[in-house]
RODO-2510 file (C-alpha; in nm, 4 decimals, decimal comma):
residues 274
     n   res          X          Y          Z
     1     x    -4,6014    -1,9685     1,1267
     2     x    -4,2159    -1,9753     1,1553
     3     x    -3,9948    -1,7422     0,9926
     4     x    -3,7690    -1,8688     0,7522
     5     x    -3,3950    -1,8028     0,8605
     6     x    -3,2787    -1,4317     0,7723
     7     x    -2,9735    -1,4157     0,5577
     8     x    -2,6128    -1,3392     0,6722
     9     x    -2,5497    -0,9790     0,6656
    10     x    -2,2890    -0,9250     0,8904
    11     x    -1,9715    -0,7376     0,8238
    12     x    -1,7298    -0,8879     0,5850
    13     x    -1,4483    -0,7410     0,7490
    14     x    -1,1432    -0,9120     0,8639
    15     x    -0,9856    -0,9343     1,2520
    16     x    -0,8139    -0,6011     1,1952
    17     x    -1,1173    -0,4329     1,0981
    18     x    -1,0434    -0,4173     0,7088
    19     x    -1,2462    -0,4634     0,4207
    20     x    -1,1246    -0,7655     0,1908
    21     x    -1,3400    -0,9003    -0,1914
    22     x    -1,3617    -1,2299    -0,1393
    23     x    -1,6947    -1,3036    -0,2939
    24     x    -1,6564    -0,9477    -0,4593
    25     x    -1,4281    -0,9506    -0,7591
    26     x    -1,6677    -0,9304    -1,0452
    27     x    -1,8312    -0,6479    -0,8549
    28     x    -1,4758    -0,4898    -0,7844
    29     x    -1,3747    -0,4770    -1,1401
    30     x    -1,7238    -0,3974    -1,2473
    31     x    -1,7246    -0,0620    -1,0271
    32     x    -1,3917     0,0619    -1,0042
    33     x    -1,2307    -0,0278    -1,3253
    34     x    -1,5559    -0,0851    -1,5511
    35     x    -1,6957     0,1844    -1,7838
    36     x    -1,6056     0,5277    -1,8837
    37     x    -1,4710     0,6247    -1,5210
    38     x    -1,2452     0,3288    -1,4577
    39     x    -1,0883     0,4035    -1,8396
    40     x    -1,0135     0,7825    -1,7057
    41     x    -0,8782     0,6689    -1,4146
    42     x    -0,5752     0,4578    -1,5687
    43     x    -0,5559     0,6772    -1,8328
    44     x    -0,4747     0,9529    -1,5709
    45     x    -0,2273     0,7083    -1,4069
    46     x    -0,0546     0,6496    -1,7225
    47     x     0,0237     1,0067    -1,7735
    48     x     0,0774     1,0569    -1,3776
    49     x     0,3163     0,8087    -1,2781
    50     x     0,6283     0,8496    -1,4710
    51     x     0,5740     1,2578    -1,3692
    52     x     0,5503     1,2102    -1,0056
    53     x     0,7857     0,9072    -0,9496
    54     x     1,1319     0,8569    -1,0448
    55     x     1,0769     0,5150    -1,2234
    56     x     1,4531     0,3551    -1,2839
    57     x     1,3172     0,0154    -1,2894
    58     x     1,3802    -0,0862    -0,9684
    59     x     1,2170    -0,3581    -0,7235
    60     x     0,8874    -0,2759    -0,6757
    61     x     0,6199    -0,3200    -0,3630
    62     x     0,2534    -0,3327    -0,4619
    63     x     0,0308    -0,3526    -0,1601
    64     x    -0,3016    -0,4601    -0,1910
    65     x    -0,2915    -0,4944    -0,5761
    66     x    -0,5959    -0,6033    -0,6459
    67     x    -0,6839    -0,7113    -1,0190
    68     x    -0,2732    -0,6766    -1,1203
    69     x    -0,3866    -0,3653    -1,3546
    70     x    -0,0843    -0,1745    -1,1831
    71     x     0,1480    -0,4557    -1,1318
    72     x     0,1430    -0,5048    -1,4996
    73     x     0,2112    -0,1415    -1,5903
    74     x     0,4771    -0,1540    -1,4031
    75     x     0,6309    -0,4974    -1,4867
    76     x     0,6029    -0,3699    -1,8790
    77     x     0,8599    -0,0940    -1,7950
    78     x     1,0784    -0,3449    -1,6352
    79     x     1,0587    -0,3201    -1,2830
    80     x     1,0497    -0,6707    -1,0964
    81     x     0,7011    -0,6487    -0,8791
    82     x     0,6113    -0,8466    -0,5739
    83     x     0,2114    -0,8168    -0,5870
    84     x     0,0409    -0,8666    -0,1748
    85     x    -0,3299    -0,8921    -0,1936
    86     x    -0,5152    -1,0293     0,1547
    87     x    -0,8061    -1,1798    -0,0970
    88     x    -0,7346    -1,5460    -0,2257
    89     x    -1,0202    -1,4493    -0,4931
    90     x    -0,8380    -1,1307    -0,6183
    91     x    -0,5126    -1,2862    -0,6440
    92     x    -0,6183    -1,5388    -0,9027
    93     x    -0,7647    -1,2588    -1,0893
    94     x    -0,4999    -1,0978    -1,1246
    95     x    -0,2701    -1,4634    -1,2231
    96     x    -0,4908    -1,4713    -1,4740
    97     x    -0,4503    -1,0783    -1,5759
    98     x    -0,0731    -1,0880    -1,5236
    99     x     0,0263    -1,4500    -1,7485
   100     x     0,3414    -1,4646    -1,8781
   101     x     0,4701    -1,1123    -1,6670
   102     x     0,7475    -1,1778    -1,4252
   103     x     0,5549    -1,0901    -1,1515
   104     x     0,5834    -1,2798    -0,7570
   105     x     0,2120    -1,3003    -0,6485
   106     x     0,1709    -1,3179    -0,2402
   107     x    -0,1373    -1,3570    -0,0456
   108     x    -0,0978    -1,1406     0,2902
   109     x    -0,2917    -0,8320     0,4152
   110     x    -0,0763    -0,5101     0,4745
   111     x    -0,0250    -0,5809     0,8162
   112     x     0,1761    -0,8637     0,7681
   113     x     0,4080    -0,7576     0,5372
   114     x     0,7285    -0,6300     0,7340
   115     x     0,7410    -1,0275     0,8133
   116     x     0,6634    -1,1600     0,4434
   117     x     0,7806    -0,9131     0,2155
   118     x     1,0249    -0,6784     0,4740
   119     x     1,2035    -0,5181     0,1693
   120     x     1,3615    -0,2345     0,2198
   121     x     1,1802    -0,1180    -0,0769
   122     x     1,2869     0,1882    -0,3233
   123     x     0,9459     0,1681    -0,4679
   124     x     0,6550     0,0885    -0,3422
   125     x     0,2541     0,1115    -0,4307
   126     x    -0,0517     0,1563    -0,2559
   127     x    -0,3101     0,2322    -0,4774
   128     x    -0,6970     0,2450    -0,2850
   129     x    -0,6037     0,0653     0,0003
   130     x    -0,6125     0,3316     0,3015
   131     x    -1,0149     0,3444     0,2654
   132     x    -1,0361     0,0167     0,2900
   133     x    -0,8818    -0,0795     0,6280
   134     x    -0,9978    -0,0268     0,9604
   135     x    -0,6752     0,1772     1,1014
   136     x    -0,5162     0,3296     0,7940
   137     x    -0,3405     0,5918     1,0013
   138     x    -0,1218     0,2916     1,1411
   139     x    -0,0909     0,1197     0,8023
   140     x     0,0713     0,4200     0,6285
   141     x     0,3471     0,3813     0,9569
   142     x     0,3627     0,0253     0,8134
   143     x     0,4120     0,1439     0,4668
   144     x     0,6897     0,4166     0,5768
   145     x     0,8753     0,1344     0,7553
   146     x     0,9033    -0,0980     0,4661
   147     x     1,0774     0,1872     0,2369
   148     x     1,4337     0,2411     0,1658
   149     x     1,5887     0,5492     0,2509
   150     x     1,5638     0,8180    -0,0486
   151     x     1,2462     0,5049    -0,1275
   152     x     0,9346     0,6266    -0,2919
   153     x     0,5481     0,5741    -0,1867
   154     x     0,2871     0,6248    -0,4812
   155     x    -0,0272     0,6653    -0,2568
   156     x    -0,3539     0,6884    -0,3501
   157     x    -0,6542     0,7525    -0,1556
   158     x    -1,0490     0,7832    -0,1718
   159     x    -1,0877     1,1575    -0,0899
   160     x    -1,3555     1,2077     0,1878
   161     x    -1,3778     1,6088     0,1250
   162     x    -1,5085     1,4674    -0,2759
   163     x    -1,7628     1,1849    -0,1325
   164     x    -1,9149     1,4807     0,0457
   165     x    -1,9216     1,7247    -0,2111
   166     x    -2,0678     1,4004    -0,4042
   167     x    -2,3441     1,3810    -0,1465
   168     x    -2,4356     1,7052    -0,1997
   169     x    -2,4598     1,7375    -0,5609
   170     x    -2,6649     1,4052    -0,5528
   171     x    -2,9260     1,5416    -0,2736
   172     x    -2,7665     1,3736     0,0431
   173     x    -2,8116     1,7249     0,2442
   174     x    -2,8657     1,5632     0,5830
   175     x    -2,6103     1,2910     0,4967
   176     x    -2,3365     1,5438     0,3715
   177     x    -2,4627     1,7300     0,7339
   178     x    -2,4669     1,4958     0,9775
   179     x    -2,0797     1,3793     0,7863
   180     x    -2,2186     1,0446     0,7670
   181     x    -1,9760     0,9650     0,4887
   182     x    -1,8335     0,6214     0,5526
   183     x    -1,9156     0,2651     0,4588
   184     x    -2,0004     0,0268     0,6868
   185     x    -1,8036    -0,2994     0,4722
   186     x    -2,1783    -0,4333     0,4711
   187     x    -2,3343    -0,7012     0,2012
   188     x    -2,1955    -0,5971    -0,1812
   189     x    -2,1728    -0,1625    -0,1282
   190     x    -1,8453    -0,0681    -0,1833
   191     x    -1,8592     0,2874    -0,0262
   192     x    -1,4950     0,2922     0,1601
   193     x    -1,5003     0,2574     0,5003
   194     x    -1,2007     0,4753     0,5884
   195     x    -1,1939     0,7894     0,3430
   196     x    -0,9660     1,0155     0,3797
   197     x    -0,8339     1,4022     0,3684
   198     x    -0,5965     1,5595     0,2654
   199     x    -0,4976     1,7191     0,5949
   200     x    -0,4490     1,3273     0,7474
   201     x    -0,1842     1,2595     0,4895
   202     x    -0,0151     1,5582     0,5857
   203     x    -0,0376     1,4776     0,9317
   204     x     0,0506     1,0780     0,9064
   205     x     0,3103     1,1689     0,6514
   206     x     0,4887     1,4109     0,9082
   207     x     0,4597     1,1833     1,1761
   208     x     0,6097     0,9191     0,9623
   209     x     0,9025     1,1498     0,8280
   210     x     0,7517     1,1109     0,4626
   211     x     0,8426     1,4270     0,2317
   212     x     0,5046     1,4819     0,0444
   213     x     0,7302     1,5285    -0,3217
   214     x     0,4013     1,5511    -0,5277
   215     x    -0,0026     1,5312    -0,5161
   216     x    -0,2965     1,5058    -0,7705
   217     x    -0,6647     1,4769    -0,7965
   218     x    -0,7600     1,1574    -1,0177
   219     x    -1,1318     1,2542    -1,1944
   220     x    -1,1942     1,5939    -1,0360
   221     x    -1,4852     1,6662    -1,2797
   222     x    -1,5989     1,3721    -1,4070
   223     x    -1,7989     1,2206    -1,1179
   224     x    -1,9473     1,5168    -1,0690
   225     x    -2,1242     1,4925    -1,4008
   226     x    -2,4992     1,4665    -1,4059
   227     x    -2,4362     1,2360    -1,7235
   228     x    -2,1257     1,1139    -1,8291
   229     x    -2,0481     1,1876    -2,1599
   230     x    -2,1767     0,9107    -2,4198
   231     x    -1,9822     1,0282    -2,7467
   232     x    -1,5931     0,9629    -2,8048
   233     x    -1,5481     1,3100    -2,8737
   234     x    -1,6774     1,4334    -2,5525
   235     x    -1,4926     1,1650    -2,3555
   236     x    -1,1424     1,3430    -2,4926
   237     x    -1,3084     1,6707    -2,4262
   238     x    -1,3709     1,5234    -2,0653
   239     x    -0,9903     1,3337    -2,0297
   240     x    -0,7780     1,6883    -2,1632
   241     x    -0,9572     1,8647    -1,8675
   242     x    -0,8831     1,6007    -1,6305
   243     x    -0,5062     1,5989    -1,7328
   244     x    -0,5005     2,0189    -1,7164
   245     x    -0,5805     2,0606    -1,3874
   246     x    -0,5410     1,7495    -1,2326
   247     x    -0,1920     1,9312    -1,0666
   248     x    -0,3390     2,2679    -1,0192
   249     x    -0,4972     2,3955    -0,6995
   250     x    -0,7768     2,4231    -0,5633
   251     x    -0,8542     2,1456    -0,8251
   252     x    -0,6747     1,8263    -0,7333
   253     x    -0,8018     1,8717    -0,3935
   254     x    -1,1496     1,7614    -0,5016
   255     x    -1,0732     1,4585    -0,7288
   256     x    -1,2441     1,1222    -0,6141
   257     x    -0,9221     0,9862    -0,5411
   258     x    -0,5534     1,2081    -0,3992
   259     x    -0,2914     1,0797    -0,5429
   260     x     0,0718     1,1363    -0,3445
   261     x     0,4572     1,0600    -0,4120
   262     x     0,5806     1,0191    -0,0287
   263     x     0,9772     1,0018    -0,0063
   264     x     1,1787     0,8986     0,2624
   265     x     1,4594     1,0864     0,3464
   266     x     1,8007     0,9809     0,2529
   267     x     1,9180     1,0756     0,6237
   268     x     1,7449     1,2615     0,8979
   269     x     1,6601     1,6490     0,9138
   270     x     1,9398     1,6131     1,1884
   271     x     2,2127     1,4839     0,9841
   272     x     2,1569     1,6482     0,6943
   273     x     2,2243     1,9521     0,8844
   274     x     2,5582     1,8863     1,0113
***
């Protein structure tokens, strides 16, 4: 008896290798923005971003911007945002999440953007993006070349050293062993395909001649829970820890996502010495 036709599974990813959510959005906002760890995380940003940027309201870059959550904190403080986002099915999400803001919505994945949106940019964004591409040690040369000198890069990444330590506390010995760690941008899993440490931002950064100005961990205990916390009272309890020692080593360098202010130099280590 014939077999009925097995399903699609192959990779969603696009020609450069990178993970796009067509197909995905209700998932995306379901699992990164849903629930009691999605809350924590913008809370944190709220608190984070006007310490560890200089916010004057100027033009603004966000790269892969997903839903619009950040493109509309920012346009509420006055900046004027262009939004990029490679998924035709994000984008309208975040029309519909960003009516009546003065924000310029474009459809184009990072790599394209020194020929759609060249800047240079004093500001730009790139919030959960790295993990998700194929190459992201060439994107963040993209990024640096799109930013104004004395320009700012608020950079956040999926921190691989947490998704092992994750592993571990959930059981995953051989996985967290063997460093199997990555997604593979398969069916509906959203495990990043590219996450990062620490010590490649440093090194990209350098190569890049990005000044690392300032760094956080975003949720450094709370997905390390064994249950998160149900009441209201214990979700403060949980959200004052966060903001103590989200800045404070060894700390940081275990939250689920690193979170970075990049700067690039008014002038070069050369001229600013003569």
């Amino acid at each position: 008896m014939p077999q009925p036709p097995r399903p699609n599974v192959s990779s969603p990813l696009s020609a450069h290798g990178d993970r796009h959510f067509d197909g995905l959005a209700d998932k995306f906002a379901a699992s990164l923005y849903g629930g009691a760890r999605g809350e924590l995380r913008l809370a944190l940003l709220d608190q984070l971003l006007p310490e560890m940027l200089e916010l004057r309201g100027q033009p603004l870059l966000d790269v892969g911007g997903g839903l619009g959550q950040l493109a509309g904190w920012f346009a509420a403080r006055g900046h004027a945002v262009t939004l990029t986002e490679p998924s035709a099915e994000m984008l309208t999400r975040a029309r519909e999440h960003l009516a009546g803001q003065d924000v310029r919505l474009l459809q184009a994945p990072l790599q394209a953007l020194p020929e759609q949106a060249p800047g240079p940019w004093p500001l730009i964004v790139c919030h959960a993006v790295l993990e998700w591409l194929g190459d992201p040690r060439t994107a963040l040369a993209v990024l640096a070349r799109l930013l104004a000198p004395g320009g700012q890069l608020s950079l956040m990444v999926f921190n691989r050293d947490a998704l092992r330590l994750s592993n571990v506390v959930k059981g995953n010995l051989e996985k967290a062993l063997a460093d199997r760690l990555e997604g593979k941008g398969q069916r509906t899993r959203l495990t990043p395909i590219s996450p990062l440490t620490h010590g490649q931002i440093e090194d990209w950064s350098a190569e890049q001649g990005l000044m690392i100005r300032q760094v956080a961990g975003i949720r450094v205990f709370a997905d390390y829970l064994r249950q998160s916390p149900e009441r209201a009272a214990d979700r403060e309890r949980l959200l004052a820890l966060e903001r103590r020692y989200c800045r404070v080593d060894p700390h940081w360098r275990l939250g689920r996502y690193l979170l970075y202010t990049l700067e690039r130099p008014s002038c070069s280590p050369e001229e600013a010495t003569t």
